[in-house]
DSSP file (Angstrom, degrees, kcal/mol; ACC not computed):
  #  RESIDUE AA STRUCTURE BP1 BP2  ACC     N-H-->O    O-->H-N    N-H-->O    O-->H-N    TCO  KAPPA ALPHA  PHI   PSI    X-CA   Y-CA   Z-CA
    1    1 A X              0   0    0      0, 0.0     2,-0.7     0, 0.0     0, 0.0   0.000 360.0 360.0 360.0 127.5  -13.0   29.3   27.9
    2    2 A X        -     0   0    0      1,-0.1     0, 0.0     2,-0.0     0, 0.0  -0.721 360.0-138.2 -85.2 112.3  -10.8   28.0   25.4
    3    3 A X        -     0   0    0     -2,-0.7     2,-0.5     1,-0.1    -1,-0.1  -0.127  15.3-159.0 -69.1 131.4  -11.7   28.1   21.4
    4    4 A X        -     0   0    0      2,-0.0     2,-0.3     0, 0.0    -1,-0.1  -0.856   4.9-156.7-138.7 131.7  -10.8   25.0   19.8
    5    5 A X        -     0   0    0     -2,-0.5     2,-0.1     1,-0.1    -2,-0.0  -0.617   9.0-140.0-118.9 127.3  -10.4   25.5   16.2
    6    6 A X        -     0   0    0     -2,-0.3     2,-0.4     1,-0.1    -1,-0.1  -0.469   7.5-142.2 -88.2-179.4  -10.8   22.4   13.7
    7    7 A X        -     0   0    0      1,-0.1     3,-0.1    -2,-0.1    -1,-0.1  -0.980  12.3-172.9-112.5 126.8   -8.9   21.6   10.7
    8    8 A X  S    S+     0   0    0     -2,-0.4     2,-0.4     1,-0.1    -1,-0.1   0.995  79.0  24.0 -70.2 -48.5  -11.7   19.9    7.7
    9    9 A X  S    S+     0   0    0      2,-0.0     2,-0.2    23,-0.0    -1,-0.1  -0.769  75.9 102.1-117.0 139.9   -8.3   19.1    5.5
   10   10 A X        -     0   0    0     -2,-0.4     2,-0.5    -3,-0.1    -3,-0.0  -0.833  62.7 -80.1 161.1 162.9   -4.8   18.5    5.8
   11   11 A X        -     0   0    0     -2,-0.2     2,-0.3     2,-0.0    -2,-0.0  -0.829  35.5-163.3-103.3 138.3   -2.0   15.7    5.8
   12   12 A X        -     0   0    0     -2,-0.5     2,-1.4     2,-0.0    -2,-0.0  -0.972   4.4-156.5-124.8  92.0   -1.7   13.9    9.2
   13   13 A X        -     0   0    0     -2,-0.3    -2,-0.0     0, 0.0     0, 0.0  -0.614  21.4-156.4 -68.4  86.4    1.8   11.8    9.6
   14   14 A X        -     0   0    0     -2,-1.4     2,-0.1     1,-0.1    -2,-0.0  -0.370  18.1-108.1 -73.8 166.6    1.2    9.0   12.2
   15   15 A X    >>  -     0   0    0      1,-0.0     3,-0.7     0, 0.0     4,-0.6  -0.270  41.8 -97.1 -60.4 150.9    3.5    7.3   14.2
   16   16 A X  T 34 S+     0   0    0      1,-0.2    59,-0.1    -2,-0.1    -2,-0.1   0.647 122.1  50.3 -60.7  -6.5    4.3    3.3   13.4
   17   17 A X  T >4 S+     0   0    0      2,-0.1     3,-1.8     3,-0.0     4,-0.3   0.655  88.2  76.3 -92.3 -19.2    1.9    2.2   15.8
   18   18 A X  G X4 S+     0   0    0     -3,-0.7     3,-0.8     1,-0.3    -2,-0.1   0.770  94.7  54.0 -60.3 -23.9   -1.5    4.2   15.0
   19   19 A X  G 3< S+     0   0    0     -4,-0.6    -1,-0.3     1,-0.2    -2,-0.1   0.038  91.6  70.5-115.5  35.2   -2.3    2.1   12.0
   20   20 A X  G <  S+     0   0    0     -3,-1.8     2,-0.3    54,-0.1    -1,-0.2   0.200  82.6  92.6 -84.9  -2.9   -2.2   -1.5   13.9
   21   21 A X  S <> S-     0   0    0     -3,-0.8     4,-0.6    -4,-0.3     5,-0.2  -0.630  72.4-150.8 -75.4 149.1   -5.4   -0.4   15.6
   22   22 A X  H  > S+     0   0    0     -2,-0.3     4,-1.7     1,-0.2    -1,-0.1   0.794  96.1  48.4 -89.3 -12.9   -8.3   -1.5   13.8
   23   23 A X  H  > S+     0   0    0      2,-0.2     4,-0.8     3,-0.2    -1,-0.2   0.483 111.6  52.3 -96.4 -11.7  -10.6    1.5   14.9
   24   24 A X  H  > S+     0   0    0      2,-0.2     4,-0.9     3,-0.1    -2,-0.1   0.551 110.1  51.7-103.8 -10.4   -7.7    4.0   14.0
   25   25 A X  H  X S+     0   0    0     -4,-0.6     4,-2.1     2,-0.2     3,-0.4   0.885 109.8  47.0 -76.8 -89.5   -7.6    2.3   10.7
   26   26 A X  H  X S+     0   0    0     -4,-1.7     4,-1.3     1,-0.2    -3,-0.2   0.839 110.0  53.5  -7.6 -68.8  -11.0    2.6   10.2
   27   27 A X  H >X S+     0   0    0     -4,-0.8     3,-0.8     1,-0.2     4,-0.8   0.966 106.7  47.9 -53.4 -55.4  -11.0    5.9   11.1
   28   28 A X  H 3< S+     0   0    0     -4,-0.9     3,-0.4    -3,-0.4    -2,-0.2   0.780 114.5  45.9 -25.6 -57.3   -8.5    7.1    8.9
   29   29 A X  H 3< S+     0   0    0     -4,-2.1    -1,-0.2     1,-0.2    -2,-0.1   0.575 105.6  55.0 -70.2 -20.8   -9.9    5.6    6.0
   30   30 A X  H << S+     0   0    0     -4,-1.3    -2,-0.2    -3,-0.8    -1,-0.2   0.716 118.6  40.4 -98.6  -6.3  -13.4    6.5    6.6
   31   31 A X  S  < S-     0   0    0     -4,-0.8     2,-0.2    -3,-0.4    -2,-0.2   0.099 125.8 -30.6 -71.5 -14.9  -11.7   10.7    6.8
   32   32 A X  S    S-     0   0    0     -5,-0.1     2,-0.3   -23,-0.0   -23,-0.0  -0.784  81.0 -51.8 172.6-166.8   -9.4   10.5    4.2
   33   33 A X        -     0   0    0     -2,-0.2     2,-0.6    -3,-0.0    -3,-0.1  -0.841  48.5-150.4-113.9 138.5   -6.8    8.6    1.8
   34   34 A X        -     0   0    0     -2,-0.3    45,-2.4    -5,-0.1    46,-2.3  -0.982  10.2-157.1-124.1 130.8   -4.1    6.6    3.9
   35   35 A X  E     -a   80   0A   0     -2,-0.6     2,-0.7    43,-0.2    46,-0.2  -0.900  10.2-150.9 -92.4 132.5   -0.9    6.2    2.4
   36   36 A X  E     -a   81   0A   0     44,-2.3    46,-1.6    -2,-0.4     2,-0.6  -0.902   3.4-165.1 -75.7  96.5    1.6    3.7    3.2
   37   37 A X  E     -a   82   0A   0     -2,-0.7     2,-0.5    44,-0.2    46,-0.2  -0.919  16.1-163.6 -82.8 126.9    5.1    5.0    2.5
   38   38 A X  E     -a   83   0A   0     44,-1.2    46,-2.2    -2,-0.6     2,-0.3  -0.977   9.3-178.1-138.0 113.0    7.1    1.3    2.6
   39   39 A X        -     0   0    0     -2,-0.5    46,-0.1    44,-0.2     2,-0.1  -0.692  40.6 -98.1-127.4 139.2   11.0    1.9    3.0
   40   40 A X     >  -     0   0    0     44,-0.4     4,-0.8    -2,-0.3    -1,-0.1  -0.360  41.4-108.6 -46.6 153.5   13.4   -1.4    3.0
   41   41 A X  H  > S+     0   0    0      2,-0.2     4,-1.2     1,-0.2     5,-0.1   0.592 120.4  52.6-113.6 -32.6   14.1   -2.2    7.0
   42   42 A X  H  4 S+     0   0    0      1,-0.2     4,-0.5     2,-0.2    -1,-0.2   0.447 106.1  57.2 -98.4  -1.6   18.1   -0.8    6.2
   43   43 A X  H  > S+     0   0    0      3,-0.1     4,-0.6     2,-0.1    -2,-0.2   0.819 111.5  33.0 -62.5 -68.2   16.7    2.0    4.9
   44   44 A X  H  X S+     0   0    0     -4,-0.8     4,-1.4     2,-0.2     5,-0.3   0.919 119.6  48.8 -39.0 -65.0   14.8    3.0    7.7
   45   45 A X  H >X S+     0   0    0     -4,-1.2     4,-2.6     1,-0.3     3,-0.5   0.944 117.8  46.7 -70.2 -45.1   17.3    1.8   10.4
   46   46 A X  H 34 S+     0   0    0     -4,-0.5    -1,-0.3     1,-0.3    -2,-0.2   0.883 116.7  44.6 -74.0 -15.1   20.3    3.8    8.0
   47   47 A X  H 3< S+     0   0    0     -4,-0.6    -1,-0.3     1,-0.2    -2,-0.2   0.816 114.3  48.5 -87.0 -23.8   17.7    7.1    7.8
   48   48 A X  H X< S+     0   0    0     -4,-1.4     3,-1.7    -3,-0.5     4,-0.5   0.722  86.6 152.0 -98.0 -12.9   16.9    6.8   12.0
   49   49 A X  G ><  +     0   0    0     -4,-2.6     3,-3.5     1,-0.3     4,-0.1   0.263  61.8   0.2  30.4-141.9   20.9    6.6   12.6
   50   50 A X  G >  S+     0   0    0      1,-0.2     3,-1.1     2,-0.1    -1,-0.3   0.677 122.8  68.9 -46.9 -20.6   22.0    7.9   16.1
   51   51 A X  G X   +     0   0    0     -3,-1.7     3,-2.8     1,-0.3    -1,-0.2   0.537  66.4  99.9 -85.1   4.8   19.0    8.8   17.1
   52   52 A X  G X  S+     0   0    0     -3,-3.5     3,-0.6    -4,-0.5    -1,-0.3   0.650  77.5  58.3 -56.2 -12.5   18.4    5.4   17.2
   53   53 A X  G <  S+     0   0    0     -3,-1.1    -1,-0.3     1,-0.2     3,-0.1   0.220  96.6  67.4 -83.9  15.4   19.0    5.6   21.1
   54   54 A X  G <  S+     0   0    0     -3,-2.8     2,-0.4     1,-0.2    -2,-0.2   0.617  91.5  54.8-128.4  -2.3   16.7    7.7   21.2
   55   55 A X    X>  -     0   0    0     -3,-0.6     3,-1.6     1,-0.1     4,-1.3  -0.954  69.7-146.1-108.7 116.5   13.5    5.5   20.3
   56   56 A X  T 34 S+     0   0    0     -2,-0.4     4,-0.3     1,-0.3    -1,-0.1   0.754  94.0  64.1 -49.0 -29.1   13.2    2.6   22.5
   57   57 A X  T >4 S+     0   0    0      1,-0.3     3,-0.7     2,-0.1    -1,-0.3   0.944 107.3  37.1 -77.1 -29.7   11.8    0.5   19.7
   58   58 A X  T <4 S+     0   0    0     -3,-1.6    -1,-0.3     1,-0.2    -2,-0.2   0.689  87.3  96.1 -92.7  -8.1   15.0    0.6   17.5
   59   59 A X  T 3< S+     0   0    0     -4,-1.3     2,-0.7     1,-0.2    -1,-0.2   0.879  87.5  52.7 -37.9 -30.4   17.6    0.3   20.3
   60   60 A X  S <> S-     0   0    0     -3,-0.7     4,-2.4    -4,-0.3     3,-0.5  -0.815  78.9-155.2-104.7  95.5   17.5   -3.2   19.6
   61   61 A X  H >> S+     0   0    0     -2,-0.7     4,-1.3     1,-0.2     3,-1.1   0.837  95.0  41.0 -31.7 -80.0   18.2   -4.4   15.7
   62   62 A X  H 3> S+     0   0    0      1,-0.3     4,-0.9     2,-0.2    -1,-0.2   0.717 111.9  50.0 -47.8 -40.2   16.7   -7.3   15.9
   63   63 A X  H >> S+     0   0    0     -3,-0.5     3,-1.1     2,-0.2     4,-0.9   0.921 110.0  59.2 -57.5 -44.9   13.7   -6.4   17.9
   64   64 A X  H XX S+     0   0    0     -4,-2.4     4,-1.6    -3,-1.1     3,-0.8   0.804 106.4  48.0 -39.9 -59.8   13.3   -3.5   15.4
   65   65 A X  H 3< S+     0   0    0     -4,-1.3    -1,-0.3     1,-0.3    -2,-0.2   0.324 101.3  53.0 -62.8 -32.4   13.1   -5.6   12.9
   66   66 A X  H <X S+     0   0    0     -3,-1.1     4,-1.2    -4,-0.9    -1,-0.3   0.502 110.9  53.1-119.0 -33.9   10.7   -8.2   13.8
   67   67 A X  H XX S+     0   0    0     -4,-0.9     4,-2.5    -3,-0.8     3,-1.3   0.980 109.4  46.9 -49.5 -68.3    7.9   -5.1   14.8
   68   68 A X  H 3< S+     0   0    0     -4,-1.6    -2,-0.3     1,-0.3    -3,-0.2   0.645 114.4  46.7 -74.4 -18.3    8.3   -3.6   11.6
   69   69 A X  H >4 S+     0   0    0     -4,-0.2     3,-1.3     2,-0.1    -1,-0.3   0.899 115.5  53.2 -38.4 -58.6    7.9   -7.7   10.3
   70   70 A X  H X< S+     0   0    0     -3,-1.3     3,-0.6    -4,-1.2     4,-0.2   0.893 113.1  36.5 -53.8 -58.1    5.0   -7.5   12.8
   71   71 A X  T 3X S+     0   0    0     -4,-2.5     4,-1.0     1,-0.2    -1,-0.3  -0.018  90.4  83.8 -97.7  28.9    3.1   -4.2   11.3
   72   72 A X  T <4 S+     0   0    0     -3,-1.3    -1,-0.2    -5,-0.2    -2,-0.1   0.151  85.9  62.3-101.2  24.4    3.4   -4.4    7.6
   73   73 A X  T <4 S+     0   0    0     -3,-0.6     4,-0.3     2,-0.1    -2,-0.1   0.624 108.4  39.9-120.3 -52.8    0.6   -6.5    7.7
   74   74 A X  T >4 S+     0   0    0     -4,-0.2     3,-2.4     2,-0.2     4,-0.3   0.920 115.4  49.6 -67.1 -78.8   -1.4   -3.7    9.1
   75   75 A X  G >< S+     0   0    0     -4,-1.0     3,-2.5     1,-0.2    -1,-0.1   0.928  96.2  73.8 -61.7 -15.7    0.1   -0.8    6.9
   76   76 A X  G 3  S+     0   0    0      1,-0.2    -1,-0.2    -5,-0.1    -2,-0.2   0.883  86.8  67.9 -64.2 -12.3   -0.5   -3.0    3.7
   77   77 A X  G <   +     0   0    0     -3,-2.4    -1,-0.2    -4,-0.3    -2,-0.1   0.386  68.3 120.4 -66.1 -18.0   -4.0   -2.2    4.2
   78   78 A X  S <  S-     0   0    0     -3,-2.5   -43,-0.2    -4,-0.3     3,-0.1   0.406  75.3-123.1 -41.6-173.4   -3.4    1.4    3.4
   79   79 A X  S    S+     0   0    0    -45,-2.4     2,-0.3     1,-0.4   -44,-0.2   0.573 104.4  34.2-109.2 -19.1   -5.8    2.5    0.2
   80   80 A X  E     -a   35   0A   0    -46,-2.3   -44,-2.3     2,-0.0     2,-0.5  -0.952  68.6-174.8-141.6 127.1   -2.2    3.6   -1.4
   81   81 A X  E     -a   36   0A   0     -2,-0.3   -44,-0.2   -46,-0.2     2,-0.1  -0.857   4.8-172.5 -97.8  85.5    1.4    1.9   -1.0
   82   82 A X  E     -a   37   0A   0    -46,-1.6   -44,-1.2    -2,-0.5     2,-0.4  -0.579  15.8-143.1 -79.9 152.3    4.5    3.5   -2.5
   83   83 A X  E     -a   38   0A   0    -46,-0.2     2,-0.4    -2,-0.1   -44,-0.2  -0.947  20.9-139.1-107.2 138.3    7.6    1.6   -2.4
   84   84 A X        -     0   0    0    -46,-2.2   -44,-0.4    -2,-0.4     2,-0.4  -0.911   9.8-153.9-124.4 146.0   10.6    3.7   -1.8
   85   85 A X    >   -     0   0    0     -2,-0.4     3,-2.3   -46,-0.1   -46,-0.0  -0.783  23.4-110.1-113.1 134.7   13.6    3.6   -3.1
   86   86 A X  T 3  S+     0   0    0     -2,-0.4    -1,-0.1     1,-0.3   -47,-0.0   0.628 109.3  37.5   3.1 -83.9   17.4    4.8   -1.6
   87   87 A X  T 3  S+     0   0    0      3,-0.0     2,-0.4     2,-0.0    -1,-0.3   0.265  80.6 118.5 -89.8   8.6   17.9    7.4   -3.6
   88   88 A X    <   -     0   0    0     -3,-2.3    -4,-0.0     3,-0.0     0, 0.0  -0.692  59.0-125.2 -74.1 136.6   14.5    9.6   -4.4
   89   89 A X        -     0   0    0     -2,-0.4     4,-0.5     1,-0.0    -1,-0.0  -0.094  30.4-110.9 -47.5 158.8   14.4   12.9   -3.5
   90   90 A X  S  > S+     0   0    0      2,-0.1     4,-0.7     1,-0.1    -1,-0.0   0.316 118.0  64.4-101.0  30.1   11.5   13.2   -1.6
   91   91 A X  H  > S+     0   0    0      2,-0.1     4,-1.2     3,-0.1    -1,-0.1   0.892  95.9  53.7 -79.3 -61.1   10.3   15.2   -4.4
   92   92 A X  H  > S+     0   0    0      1,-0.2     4,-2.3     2,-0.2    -2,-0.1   0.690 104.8  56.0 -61.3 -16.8   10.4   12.5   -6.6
   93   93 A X  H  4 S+     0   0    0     -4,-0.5     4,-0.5     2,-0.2    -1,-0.2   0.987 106.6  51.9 -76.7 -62.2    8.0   10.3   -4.0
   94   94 A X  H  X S+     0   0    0     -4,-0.7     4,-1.7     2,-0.2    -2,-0.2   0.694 106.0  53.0 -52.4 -19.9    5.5   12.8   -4.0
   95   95 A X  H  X S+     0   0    0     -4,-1.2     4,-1.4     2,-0.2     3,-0.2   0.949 113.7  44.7 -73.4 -58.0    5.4   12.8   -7.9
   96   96 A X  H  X S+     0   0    0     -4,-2.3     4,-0.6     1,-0.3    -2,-0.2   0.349 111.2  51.8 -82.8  13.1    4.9    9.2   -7.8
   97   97 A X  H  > S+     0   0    0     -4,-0.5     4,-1.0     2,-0.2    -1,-0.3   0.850 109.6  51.9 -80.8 -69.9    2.2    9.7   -4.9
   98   98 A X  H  < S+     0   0    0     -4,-1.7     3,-0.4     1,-0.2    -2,-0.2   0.839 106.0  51.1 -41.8 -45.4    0.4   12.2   -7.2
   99   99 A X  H  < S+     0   0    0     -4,-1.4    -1,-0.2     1,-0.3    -2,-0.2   0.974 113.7  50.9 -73.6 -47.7    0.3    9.8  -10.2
  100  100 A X  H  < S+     0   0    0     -4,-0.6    -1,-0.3    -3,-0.1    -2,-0.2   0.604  84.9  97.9 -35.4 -37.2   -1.3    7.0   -7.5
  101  101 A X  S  < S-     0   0    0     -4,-1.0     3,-0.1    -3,-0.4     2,-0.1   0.059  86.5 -83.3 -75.6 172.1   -3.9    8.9   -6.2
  102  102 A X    >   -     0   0    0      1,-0.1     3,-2.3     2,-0.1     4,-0.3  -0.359  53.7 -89.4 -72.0 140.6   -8.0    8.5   -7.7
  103  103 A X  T 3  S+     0   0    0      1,-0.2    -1,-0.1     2,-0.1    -3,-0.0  -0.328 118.3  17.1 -58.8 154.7   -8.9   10.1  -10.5
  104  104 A X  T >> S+     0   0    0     -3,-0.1     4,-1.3     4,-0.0     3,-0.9   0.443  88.0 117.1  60.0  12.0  -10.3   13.6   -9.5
  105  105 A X  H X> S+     0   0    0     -3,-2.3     4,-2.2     1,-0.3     3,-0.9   0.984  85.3  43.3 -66.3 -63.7   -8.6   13.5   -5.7
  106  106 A X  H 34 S+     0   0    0      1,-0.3    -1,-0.3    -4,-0.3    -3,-0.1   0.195 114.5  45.0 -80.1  -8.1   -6.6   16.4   -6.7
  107  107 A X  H <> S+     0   0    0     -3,-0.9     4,-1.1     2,-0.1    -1,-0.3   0.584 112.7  50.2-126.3 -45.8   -9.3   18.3   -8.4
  108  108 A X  H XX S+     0   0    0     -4,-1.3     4,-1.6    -3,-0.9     3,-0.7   0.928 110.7  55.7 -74.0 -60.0  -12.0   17.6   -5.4
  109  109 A X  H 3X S+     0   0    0     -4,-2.2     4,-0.5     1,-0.3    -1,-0.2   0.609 108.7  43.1 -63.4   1.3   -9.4   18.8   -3.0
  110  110 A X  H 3> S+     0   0    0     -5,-0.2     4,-1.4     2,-0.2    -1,-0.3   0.748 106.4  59.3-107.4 -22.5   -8.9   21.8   -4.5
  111  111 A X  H <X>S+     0   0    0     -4,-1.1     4,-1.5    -3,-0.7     5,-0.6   0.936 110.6  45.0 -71.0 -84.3  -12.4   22.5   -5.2
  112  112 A X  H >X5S+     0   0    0     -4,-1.6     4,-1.0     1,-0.2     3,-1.0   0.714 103.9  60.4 -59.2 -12.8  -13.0   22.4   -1.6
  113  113 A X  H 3X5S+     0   0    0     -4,-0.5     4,-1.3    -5,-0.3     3,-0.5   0.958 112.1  45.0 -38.1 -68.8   -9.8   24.6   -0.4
  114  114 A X  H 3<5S+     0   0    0     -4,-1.4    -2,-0.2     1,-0.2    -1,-0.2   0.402 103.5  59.8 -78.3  14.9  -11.4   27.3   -2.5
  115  115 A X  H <<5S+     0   0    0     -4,-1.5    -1,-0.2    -3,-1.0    -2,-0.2   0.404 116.3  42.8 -91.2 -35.3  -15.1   26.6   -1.0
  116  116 A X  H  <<       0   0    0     -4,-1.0    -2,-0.2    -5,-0.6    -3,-0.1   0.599 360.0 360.0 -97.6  -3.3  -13.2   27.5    2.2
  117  117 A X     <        0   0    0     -4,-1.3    -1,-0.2    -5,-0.0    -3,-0.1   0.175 360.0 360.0 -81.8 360.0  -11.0   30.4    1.5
């Protein structure tokens, strides 16, 4: 028989389609904080490079383009939206993530890390 072992807390990176469902939205939200990280569309495209042959959705510019038109509709829904800009570190995104979050998130999560240790 095979043990399957949960995790209560932790950060969860979806894919670009998980948050146009409305039940995976829901879910998410009703678990957790959802962040929106919101990148300019040349941004993206310049960060996914070559490997762009290697996701069917960006093979195509235009097409690309016109999803991610399609699903920001969807991610705007998030409880927190950073806009990100060219040149942050991704240090600097996570500072300005921290200052976004609810008063006490950081304080309550920490609480319970060290209820579970």
């Amino acid at each position: 028989m095979r043990s399957t072992k949960y995790v209560e807390s932790g950060v969860v990176a979806t894919g670009g389609g998980t948050f146009t469902f409305d039940d995976n939205i829901q879910f998410i939200q009703s678990e957790g904080l959802s962040v929106y990280l919101s990148a300019p569309y040349v941004l993206l495209r310049s960060r996914i490079g070559d490997k762009a042959a290697e996701r069917p959705l960006f093979r195509d510019h235009n097409a690309a383009h016109e999803l991610l038109a399609q699903r920001v509709k969807y991610y705007r829904t998030a409880d927190i939206a950073i806009e990100i800009r060219e040149e942050e570190t991704p240090g600097e995104i996570v500072e300005r993530l921290i200052l976004e979050l609810p008063k006490g998130f950081l304080e309550s999560a920490k609480r319970a890390a060290w209820r579970r240790a």
